[in-house]
Backbone bond lengths (Angstrom), bond angles and torsions (degrees), N, CA, C in turn:
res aa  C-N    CA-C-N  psi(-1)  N-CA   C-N-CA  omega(-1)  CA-C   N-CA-C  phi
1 X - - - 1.447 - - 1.527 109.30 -
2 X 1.785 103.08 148.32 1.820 97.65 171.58 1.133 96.17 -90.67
3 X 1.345 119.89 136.68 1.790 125.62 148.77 1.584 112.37 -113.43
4 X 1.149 83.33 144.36 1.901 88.35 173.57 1.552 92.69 -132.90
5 X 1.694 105.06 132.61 1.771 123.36 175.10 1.271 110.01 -116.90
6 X 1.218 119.52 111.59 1.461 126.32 177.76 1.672 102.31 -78.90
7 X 1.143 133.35 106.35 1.200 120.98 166.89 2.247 108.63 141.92
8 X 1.115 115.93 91.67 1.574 99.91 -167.07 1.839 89.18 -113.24
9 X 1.259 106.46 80.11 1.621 116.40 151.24 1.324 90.75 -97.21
10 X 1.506 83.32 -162.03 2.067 105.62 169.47 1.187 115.46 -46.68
11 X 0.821 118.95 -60.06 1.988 123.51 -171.19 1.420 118.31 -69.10
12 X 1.607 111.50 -39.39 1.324 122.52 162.01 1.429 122.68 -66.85
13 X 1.180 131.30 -62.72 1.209 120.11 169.67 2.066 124.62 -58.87
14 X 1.016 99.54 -35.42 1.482 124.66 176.31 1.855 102.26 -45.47
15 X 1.560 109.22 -52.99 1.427 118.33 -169.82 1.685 109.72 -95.66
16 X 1.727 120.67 -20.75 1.214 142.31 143.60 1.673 94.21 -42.22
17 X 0.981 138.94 -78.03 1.602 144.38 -157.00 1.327 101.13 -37.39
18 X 1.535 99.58 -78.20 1.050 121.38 -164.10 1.858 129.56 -64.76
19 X 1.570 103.67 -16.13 1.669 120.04 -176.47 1.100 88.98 -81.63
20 X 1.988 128.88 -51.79 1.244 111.68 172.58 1.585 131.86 -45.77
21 X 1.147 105.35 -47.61 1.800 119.15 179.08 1.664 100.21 -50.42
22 X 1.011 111.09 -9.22 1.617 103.01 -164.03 1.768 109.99 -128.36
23 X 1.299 65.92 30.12 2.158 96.45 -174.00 1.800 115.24 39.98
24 X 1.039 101.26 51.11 1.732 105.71 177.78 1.574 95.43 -102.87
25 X 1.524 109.61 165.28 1.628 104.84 177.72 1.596 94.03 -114.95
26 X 1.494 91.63 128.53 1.829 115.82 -172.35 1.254 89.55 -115.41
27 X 2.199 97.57 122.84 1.746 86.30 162.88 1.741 71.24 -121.11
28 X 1.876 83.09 143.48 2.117 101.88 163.77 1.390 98.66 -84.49
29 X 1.455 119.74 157.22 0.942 116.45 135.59 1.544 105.28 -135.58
30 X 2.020 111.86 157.65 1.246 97.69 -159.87 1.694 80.32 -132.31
31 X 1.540 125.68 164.58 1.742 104.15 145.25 1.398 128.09 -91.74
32 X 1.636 111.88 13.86 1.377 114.52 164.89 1.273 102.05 -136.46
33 X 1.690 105.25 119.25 1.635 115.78 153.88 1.068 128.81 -36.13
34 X 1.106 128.50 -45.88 1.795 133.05 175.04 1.413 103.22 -58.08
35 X 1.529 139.10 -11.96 1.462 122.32 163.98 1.190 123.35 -84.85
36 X 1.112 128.27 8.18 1.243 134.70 166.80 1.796 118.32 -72.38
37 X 1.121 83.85 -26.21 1.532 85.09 178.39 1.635 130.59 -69.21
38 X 1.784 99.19 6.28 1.157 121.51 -177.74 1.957 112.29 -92.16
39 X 1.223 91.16 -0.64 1.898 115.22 -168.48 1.533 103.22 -77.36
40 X 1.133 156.32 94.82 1.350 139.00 161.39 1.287 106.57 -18.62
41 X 1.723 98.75 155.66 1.488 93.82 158.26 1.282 159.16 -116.77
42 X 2.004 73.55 46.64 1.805 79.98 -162.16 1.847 83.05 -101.35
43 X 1.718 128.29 3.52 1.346 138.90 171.51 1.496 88.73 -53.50
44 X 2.357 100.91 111.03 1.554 106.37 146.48 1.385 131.71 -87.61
45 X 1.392 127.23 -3.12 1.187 145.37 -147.72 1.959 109.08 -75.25
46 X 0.813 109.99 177.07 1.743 109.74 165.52 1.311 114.01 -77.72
47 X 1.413 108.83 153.67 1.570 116.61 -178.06 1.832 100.72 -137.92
48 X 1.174 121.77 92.54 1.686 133.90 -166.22 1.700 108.46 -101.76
49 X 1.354 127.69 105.32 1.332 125.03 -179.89 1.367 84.05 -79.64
50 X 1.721 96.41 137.41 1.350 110.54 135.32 1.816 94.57 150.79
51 X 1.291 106.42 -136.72 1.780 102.99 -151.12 1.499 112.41 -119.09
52 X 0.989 130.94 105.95 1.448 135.78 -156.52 2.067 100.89 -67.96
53 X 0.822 113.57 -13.10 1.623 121.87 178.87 1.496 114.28 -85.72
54 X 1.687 103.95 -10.74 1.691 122.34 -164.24 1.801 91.64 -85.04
55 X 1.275 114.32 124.82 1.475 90.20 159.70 1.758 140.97 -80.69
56 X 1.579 75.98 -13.36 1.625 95.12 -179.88 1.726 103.18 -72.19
57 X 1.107 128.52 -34.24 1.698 133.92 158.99 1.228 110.35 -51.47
58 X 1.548 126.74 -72.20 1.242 135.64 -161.44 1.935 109.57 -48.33
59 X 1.807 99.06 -51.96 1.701 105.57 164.96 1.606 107.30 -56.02
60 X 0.778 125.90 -60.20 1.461 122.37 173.88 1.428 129.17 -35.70
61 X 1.500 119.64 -45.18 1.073 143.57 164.92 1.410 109.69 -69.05
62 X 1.124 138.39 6.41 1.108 157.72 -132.75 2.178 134.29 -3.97
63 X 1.317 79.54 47.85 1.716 101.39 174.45 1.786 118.38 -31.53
64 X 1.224 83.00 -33.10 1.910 105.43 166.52 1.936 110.11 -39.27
65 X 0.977 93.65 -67.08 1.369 120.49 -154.06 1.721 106.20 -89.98
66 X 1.830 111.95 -26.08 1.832 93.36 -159.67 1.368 110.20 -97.01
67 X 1.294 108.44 140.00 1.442 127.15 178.82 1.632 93.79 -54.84
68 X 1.352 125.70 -51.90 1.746 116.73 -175.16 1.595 117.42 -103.78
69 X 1.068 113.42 156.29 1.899 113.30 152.62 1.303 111.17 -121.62
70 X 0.954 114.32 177.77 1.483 114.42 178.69 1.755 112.91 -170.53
71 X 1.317 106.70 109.07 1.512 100.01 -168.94 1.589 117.58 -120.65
72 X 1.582 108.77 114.56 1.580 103.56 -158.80 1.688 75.60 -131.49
73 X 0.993 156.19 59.19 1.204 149.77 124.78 1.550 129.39 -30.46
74 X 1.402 134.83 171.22 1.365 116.17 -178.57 1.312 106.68 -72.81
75 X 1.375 125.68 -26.08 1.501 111.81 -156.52 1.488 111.52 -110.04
76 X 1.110 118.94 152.83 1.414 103.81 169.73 1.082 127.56 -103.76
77 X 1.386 134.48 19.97 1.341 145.63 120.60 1.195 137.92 -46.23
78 X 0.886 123.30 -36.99 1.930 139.79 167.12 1.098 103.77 -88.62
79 X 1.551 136.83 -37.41 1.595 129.31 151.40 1.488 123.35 -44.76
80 X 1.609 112.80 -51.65 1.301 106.63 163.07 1.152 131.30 -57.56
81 X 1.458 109.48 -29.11 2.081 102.61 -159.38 2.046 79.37 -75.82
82 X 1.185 105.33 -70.78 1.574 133.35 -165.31 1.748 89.76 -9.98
83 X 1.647 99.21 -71.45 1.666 123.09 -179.82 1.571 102.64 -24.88
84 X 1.849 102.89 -69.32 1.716 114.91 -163.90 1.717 93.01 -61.98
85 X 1.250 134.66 -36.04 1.725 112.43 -169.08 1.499 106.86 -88.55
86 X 1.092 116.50 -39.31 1.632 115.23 159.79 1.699 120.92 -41.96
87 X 1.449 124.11 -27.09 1.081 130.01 -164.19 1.383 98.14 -112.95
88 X 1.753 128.03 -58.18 1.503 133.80 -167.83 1.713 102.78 -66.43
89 X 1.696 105.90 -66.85 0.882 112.80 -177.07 2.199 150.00 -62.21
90 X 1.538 89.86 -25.99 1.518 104.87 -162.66 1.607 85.08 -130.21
91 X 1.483 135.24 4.15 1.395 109.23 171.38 1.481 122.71 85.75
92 X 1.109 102.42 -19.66 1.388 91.56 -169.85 1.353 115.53 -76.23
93 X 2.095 112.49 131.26 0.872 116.24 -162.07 1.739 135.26 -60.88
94 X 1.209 88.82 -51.25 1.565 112.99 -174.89 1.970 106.15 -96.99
95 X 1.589 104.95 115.40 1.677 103.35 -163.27 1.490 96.29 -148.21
96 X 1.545 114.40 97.17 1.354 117.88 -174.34 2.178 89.84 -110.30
97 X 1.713 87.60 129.43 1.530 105.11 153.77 1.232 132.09 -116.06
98 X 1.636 113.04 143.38 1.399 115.30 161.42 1.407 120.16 -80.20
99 X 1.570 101.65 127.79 1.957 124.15 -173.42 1.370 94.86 -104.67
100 X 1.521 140.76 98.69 1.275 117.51 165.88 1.883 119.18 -71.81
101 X 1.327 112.50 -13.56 1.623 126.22 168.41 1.774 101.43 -92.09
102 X 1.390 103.71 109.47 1.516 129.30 172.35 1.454 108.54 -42.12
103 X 1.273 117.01 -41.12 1.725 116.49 -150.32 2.165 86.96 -103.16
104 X 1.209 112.44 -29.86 1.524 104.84 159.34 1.511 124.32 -54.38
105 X 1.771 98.69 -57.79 1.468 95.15 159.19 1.329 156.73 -49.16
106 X 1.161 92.95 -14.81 1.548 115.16 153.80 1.260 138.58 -60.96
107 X 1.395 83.86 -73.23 1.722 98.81 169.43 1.542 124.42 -64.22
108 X 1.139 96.12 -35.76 1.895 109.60 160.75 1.613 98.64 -43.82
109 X 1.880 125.67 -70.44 0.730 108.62 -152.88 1.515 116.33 -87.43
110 X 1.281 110.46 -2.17 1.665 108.35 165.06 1.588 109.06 -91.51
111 X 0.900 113.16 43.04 1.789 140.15 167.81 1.377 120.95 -99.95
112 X 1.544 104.88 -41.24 1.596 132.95 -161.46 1.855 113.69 105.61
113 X 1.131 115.96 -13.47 1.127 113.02 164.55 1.854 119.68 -54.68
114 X 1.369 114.63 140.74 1.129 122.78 155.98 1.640 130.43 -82.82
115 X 1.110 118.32 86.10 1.293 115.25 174.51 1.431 136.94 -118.52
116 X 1.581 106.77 148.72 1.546 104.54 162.22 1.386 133.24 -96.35
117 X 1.345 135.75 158.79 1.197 103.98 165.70 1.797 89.63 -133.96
118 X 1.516 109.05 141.40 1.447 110.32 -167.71 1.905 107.42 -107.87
119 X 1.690 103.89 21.85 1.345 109.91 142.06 1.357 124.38 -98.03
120 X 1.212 117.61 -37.87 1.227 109.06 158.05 1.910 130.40 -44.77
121 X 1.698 103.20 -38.74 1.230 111.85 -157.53 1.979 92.87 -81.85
122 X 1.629 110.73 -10.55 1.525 111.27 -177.42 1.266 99.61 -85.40
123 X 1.225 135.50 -55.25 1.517 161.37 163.99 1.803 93.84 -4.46
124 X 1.480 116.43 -61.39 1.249 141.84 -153.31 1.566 94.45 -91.59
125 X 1.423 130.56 -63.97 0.646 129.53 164.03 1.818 135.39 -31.72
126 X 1.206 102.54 -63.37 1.725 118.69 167.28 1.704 96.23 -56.76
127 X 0.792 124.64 -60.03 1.980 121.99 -152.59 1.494 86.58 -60.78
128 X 1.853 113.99 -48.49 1.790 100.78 -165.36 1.328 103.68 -58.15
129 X 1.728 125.25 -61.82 1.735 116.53 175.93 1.514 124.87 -31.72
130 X 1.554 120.06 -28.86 1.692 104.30 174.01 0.854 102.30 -78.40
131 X 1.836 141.68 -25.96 1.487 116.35 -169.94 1.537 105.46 -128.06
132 X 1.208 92.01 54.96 2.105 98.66 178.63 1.741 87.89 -105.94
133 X 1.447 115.03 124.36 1.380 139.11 168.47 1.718 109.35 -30.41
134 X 1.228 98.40 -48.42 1.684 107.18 -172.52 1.617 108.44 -97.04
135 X 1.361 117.44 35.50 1.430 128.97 175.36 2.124 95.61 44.45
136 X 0.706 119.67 -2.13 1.814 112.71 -175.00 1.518 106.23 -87.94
């Protein structure tokens, strides 16, 4: 599969790593070069500075062509637009975003968007640890 990930923090590069390991072609794109350095280095994939909201990037990155997107950037505004032209515009089928606001994520995803939001997923997380039997 093509994927293109707008976004190489933790989660981006982390799922960049690993799509490669699993022989898919991952191009990152980040708007700072210095996040790349978060990529293992056994990552063969592309590494594209610049702005996932740009369309002249996104073709570059080749948005044309990828079966996935994936937008975990800091903001969740540039995750959304990035998400909606990856999805409205270029087709591409499969387009999961990161919502860090729960009640966006929602509505994002009763949009047709795929999203997470990983306050919500702490939210859930923390409440199960106070009342897990084995204190863990």
């Amino acid at each position: 599969m093509r994927v293109v990930i707008m976004g190489c923090g933790r989660v981006g590069a982390g799922l960049a790593t690993r799509l490669a390991a699993e022989q898919h072609h991952v191009t990152v794109l980040d708007t700072d070069a210095f996040a790349f350095r978060r990529l293992l280095p056994e990552f063969d994939g592309r590494r594209l500075v610049g702005s996932g909201t740009d369309d002249r990037m996104l073709v570059q990155a080749g948005i044309e062509t990828a079966d996935m997107f994936v937008a975990v950037a800091s903001g969740d505004n540039r995750n959304i637009l990035a998400s909606q032209k990856a999805q409205s515009m270029y087709g591409v089928k499969v387009v999961v975003t990161r919502v860090k606001d729960p009640l966006r994520a929602e509505l994002f995803g009763r949009l047709g968007l795929r999203t997470f939001s990983p306050t919500k997923v702490g939210i859930e997380l923390a409440h199960d640890a106070l009342f897990a039997p084995d204190g863990r």
